[in-house]
LOTIDREN-298914 format. One record per residue (C-alpha): x, y, z. Coordinates in Angstrom, 2 decimals, decimal comma. Example, Ala and Ser with C-alpha at 12.3 -4.5 7.8 and 13.67 -1.06 7.14 Angstrom:
<pts>
<pt <12,30; -4,50; 7,80>> <pt <13,67; -1,06; 7,14>> 
</pts>
This chain:
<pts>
<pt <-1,47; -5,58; -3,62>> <pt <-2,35; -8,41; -6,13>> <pt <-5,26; -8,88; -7,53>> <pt <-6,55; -12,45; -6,67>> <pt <-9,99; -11,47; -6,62>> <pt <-9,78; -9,95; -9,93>> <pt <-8,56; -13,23; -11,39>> <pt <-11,01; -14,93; -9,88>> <pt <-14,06; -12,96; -11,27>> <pt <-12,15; -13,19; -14,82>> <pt <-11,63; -17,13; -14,28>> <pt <-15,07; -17,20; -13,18>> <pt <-16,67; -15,52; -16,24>> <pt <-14,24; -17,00; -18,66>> <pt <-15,33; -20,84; -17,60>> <pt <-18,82; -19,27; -17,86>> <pt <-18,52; -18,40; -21,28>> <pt <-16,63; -21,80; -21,63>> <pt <-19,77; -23,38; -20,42>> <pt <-22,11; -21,93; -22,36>> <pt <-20,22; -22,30; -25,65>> <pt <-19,52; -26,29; -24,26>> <pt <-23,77; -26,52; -23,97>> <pt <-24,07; -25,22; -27,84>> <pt <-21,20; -27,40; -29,32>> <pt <-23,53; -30,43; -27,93>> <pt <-26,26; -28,96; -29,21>> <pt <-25,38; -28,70; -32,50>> <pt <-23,49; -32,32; -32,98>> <pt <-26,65; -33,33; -31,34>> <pt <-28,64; -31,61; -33,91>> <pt <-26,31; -32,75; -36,59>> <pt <-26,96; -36,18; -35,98>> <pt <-30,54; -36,52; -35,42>> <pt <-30,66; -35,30; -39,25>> <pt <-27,45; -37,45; -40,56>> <pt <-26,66; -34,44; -42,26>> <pt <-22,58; -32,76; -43,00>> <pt <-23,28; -28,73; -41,92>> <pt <-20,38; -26,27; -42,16>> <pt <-21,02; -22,46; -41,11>> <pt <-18,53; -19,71; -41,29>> <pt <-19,35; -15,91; -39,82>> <pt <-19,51; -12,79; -42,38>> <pt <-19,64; -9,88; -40,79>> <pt <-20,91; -8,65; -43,19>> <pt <-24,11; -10,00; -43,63>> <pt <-26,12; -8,65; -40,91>> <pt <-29,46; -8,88; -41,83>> <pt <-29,73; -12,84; -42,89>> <pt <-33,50; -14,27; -41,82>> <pt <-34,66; -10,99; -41,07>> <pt <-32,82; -10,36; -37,94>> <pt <-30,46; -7,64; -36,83>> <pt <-26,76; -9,05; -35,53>> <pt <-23,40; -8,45; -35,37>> <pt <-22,61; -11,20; -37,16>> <pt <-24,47; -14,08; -38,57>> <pt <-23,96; -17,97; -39,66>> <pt <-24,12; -18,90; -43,32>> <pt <-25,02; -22,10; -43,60>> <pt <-24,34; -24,51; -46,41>> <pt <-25,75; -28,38; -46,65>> <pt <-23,66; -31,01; -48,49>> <pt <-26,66; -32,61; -49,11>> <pt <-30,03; -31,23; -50,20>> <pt <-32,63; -29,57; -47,86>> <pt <-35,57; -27,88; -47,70>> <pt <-35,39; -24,14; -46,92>> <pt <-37,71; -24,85; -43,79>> <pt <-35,29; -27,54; -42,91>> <pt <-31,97; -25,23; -43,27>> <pt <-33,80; -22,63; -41,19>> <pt <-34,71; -24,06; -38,21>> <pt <-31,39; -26,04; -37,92>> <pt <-29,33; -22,92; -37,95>> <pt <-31,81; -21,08; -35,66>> <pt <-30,83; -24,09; -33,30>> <pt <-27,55; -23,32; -32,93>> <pt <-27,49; -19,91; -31,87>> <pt <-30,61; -19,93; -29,76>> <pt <-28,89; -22,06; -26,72>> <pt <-25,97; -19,86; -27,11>> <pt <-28,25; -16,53; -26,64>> <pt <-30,72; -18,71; -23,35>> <pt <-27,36; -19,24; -22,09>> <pt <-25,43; -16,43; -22,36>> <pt <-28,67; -14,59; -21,31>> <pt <-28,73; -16,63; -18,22>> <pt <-25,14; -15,33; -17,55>> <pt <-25,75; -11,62; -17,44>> <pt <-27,63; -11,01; -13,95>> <pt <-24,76; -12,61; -12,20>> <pt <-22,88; -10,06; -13,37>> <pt <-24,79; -6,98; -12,74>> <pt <-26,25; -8,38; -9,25>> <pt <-23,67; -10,26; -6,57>> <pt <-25,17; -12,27; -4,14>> <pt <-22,76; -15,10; -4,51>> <pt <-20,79; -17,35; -1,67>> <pt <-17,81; -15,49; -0,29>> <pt <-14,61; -15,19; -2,28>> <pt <-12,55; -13,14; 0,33>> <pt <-11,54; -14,42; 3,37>> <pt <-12,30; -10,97; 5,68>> <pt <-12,45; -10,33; 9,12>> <pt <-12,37; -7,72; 11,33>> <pt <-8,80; -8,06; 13,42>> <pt <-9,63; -5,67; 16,92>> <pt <-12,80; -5,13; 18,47>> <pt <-15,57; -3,37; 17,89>> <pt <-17,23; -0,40; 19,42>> <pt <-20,20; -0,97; 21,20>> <pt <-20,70; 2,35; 23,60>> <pt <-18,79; 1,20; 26,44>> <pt <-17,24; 4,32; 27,69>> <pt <-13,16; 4,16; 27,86>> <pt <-11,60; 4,23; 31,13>> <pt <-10,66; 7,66; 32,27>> <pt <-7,54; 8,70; 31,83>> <pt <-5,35; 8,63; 35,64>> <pt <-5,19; 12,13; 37,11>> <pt <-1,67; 13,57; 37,64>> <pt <-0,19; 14,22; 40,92>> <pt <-1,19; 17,55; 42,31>> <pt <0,85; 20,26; 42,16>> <pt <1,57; 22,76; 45,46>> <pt <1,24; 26,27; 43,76>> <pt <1,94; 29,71; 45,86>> <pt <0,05; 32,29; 44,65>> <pt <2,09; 35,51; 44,29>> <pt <-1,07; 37,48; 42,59>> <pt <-4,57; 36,83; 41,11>> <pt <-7,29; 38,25; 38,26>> <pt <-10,53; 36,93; 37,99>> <pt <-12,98; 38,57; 35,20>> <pt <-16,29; 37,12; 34,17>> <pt <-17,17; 35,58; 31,00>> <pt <-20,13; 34,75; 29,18>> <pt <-19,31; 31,29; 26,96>> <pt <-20,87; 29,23; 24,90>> <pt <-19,68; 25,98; 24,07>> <pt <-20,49; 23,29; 21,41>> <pt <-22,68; 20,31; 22,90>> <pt <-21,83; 16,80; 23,19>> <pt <-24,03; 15,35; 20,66>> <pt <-25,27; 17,66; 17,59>> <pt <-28,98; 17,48; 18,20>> <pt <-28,67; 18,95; 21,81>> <pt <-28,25; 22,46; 22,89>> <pt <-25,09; 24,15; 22,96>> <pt <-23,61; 24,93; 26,49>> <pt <-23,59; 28,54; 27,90>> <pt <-23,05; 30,32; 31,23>> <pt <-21,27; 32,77; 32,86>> <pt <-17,97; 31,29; 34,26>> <pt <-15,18; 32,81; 35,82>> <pt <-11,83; 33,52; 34,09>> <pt <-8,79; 33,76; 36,88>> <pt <-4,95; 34,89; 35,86>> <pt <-2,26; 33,67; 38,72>> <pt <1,09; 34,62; 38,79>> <pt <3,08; 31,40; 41,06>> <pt <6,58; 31,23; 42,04>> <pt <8,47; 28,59; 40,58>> <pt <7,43; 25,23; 41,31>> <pt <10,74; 23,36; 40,14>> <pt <8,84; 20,69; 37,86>> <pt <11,87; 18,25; 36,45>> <pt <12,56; 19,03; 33,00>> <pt <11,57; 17,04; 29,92>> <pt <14,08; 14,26; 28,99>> <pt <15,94; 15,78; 25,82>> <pt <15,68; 14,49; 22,83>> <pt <16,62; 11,35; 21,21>> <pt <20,18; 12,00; 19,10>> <pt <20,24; 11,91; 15,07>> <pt <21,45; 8,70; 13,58>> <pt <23,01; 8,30; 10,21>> <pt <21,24; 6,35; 7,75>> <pt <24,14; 3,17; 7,45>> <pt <23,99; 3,05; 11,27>> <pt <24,16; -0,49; 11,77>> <pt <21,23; -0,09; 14,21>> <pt <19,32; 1,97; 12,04>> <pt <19,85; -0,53; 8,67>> <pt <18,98; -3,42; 11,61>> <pt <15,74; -1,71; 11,89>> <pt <14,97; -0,81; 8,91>> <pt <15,52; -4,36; 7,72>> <pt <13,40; -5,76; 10,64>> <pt <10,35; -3,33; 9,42>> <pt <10,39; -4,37; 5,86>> <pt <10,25; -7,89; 6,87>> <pt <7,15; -7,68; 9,55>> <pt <5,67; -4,43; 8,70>> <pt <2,53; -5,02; 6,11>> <pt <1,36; -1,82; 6,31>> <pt <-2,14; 0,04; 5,89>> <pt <-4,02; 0,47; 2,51>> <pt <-7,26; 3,08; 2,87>> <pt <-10,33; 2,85; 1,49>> <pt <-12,39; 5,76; 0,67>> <pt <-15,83; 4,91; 0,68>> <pt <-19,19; 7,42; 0,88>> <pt <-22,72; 5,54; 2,50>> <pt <-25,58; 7,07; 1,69>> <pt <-28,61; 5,18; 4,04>> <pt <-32,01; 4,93; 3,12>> <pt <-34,46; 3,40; 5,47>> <pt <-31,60; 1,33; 6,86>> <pt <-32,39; -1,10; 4,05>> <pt <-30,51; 0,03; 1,23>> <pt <-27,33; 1,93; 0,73>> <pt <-26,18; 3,80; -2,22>> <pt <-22,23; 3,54; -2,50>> <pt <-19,10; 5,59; -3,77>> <pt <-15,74; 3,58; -3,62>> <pt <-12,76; 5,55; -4,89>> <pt <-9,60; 3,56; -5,13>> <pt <-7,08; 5,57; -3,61>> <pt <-9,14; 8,53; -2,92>> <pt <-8,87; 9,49; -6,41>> <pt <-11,86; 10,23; -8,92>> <pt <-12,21; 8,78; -12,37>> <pt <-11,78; 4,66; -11,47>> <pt <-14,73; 5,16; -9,28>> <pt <-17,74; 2,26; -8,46>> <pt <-20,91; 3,28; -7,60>> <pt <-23,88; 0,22; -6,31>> <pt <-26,66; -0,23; -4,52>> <pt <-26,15; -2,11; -1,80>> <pt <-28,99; -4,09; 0,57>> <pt <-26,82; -3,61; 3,89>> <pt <-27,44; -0,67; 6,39>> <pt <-23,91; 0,40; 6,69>> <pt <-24,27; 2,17; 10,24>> <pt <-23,01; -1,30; 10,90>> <pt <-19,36; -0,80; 9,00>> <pt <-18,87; 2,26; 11,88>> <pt <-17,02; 1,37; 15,18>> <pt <-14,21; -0,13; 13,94>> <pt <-11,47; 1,32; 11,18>> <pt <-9,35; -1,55; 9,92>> <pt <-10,56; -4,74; 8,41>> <pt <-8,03; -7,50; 7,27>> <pt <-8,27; -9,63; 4,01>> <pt <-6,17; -12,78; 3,11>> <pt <-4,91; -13,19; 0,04>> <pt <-6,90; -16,02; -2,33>> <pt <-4,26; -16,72; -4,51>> <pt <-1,22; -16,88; -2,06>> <pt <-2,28; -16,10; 1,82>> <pt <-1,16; -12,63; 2,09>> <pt <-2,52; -10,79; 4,69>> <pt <-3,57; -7,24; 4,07>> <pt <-4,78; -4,77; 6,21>> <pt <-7,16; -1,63; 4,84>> <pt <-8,25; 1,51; 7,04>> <pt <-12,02; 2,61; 6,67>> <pt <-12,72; 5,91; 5,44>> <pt <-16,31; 6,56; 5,57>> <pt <-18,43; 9,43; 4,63>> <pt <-21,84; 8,17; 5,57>> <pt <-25,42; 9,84; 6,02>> <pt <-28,68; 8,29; 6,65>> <pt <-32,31; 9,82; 5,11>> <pt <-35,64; 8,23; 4,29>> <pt <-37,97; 8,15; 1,60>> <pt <-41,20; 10,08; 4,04>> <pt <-38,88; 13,01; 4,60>> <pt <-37,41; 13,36; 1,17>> <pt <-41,63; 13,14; -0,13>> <pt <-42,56; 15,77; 2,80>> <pt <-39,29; 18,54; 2,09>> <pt <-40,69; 17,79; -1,89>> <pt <-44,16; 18,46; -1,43>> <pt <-43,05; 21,56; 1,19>> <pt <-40,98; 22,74; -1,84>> <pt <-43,06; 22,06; -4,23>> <pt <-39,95; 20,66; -6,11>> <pt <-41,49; 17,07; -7,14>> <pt <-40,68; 13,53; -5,76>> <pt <-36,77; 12,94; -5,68>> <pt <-36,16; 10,21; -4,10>> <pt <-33,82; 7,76; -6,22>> <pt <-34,51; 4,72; -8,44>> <pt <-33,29; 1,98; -6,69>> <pt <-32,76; -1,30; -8,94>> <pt <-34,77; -4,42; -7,27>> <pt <-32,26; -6,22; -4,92>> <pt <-33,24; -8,86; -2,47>> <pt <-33,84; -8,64; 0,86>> <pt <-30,82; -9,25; 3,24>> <pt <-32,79; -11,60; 5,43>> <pt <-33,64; -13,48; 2,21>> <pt <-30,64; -13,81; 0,18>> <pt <-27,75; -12,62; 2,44>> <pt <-25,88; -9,48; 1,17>> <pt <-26,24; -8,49; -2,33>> <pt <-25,02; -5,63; -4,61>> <pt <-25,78; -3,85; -7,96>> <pt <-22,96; -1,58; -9,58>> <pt <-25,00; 0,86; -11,84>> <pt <-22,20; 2,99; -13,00>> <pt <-18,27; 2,13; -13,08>> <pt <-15,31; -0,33; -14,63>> <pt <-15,58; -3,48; -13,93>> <pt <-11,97; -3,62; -14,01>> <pt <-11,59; -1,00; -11,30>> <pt <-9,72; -2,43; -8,17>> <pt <-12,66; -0,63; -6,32>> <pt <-14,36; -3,88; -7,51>> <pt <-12,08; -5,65; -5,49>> <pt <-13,11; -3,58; -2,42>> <pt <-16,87; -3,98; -3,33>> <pt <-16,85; -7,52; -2,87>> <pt <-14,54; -7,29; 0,26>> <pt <-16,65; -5,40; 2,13>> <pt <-20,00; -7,52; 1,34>> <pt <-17,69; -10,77; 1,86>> <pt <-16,94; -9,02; 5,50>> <pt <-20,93; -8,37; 6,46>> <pt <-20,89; -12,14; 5,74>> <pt <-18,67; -13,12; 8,53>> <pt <-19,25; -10,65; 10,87>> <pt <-22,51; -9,05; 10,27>> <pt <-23,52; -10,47; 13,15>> <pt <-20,92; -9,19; 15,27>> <pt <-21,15; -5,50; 13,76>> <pt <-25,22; -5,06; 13,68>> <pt <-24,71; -5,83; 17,47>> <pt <-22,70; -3,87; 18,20>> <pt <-24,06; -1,00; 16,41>> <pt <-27,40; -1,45; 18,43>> <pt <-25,28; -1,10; 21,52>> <pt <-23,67; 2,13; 20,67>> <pt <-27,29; 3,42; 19,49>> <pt <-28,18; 2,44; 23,41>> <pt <-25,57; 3,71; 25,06>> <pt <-26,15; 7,55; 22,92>> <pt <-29,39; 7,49; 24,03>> <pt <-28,94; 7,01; 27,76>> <pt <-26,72; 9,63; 27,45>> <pt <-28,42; 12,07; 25,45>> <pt <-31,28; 11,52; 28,06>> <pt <-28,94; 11,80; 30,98>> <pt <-27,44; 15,05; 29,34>> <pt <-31,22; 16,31; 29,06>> <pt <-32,02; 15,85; 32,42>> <pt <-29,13; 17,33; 33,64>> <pt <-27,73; 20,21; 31,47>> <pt <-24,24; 20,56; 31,90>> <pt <-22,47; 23,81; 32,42>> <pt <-19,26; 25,25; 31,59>> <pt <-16,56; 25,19; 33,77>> <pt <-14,22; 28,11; 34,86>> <pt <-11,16; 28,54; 33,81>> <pt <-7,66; 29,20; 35,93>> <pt <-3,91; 30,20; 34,13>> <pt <-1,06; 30,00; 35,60>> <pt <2,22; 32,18; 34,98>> <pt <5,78; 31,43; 36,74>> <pt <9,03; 32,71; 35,85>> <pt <12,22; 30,26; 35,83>> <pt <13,99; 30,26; 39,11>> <pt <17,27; 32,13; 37,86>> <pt <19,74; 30,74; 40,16>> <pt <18,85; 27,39; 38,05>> <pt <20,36; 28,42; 35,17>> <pt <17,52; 27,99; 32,81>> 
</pts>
């Protein structure tokens, strides 16, 4: 994939940098000529204590005409002070993203909101003739619907038959092998490669606290080392219920589609104080950098450990650019399935379910078929 919101963020901070070096050219011809007075500078690296002050590099300044001392200071402390409001100005927007949308995202299917799917159509029923039966009973426990209920036991009933032959039509055989430089197959091929974008994944891990902040993991490619890590002010229970968002291309309209892979869990700060002071282990809940409110500002990010070059930057912004134009869509529907799990959880209380017996069949191949 391309990188058009890379280029963007480097265009952006390049004509920031532009600016602010614009603002202290016109400050110093504007100083310049308020005095009437020729100034040349050049930068010596390795002078880095001039007036007192520790830098990288300073300005040596030298006056074709005569000047106070005074007067030679505080014109060359005028030069570099915009530079250093300006550039100072600069660095928040770089650490914190709350800006206007730079992806064009959306969601391509629907989301899941807890309506159940329709059931699957029953087969046909089969006429079975019993040539002998077993039955033996079982104790079982089985694994509950939702993980905070209790699991499912009972005694149910576990039957062997033995059936004659009920003469069920075989499965169609298999589709033959073509060679590669079939015409058909090179068709298809060709046809594929033409339409087919494909899927890129994103591996992503949510950790939720107090459905107000988020603490991310983005990992392009599911591999380590290129990582991103943020703070994020989005609850992202939202981003479940749907796997595949879409992004357009910036630069030239591409469309790209990108599977979800989430890992996400969801804690609060009261527990995490109560398990301390149970434990005795101290207070360890997490730092989290001051970001604004979503209802104030919209969504908003801080990366506190990462490249900024890593394409999981790229993914970063996507997915924030995505709560913009369908947040609405996807805290809805995440309310609905939240609903819909407790009705059932409270239908499923009220009426514990039990397991089900069991019935196996056995039937030997009529031999006169052949088979």
């Amino acid at each position: 994939m391309s990188k058009p919101v890379s280029a963007l963020r480097e265009g952006k901070l390049a004509f920031q940098i532009l600016l602010a070096a614009f603002g202290c050219i016109l400050q110093f011809v504007n100083s310049s000529s308020v005095i009437r007075k020729k100034f040349l500078f050049t930068v010596l690296p390795e002078d880095r204590t001039s007036f007192g002050v520790e830098t990288a590099s300073t300005f040596h300044a030298k006056y074709i005409d005569s000047q106070t001392p005074t007067d030679k200071l505080t014109q060359i402390m005028k030069f570099p002070l915009v530079s250093f409001i300006l550039l100072a100005a600069l660095l928040p927007s770089q650490s914190q993203e709350t800006a206007v949308p730079q992806w064009d995202v959306e969601i391509p299917g629907p989301i899941t909101a807890g309506t159940p799917s329709e059931p699957a159509p029953k087969p046909e029923p089969i006429d079975f003739t019993v040539l002998s039966s077993r039955t033996t009973r079982m104790l079982v426990t089985e694994a509950p619907e939702m993980n905070d209920l209790p699991p499912v036991s009972g005694m149910i009933n576990v039957t062997v038959q033995v059936v004659e032959d009920p003469k069920l039509p075989d499965p169609p055989p298999p589709l033959p092998a073509m060679p590669p430089d079939d015409p058909a197959v090179v068709a298809r091929m060709a046809e594929l490669l033409e339409t087919y974008r494909g899927t890129d994944l994103v591996f992503l891990s949510a950790t939720v606290y107090d459905h107000n902040r988020t603490f991310l993991r983005i990992y392009p490619n599911g591999k380590v080392g290129n990582d991103v890590s943020a703070w994020s002010n989005l609850d992202f229970n939202h981003f479940s219920g749907f796997s595949t968002y879409r992004v357009k291309d910036a630069v030239d309209g591409t469309i790209y589609d990108f599977g979800l892979l989430m890992g996400i869990g969801n804690t609060n700060f009261q527990r995490m104080r109560e398990v301390a002071e149970r434990s005795g282990s101290g207070d360890m809940t997490p730092e989290i950098p001051e970001l604004p409110d979503f209802s104030a500002g919209g969504p908003a990010f801080i990366v506190v450990e990462g490249d900024a070059a890593s394409p999981a930057m790229d993914t970063l912004e996507q997915i924030h650019d995505l709560y913009r134009k369908e947040g609405p869509r996807m805290e809805q529907a995440y309310h609905a399935r939240e609903e819909a799990r407790a009705e059932r959880k409270a239908y499923l209380l009220a009426n514990s379910p039990k397991p089900e017996d069991i019935v196996i069949k056995f039937w030997e191949r009529d031999p006169a078929s052949g088979k």
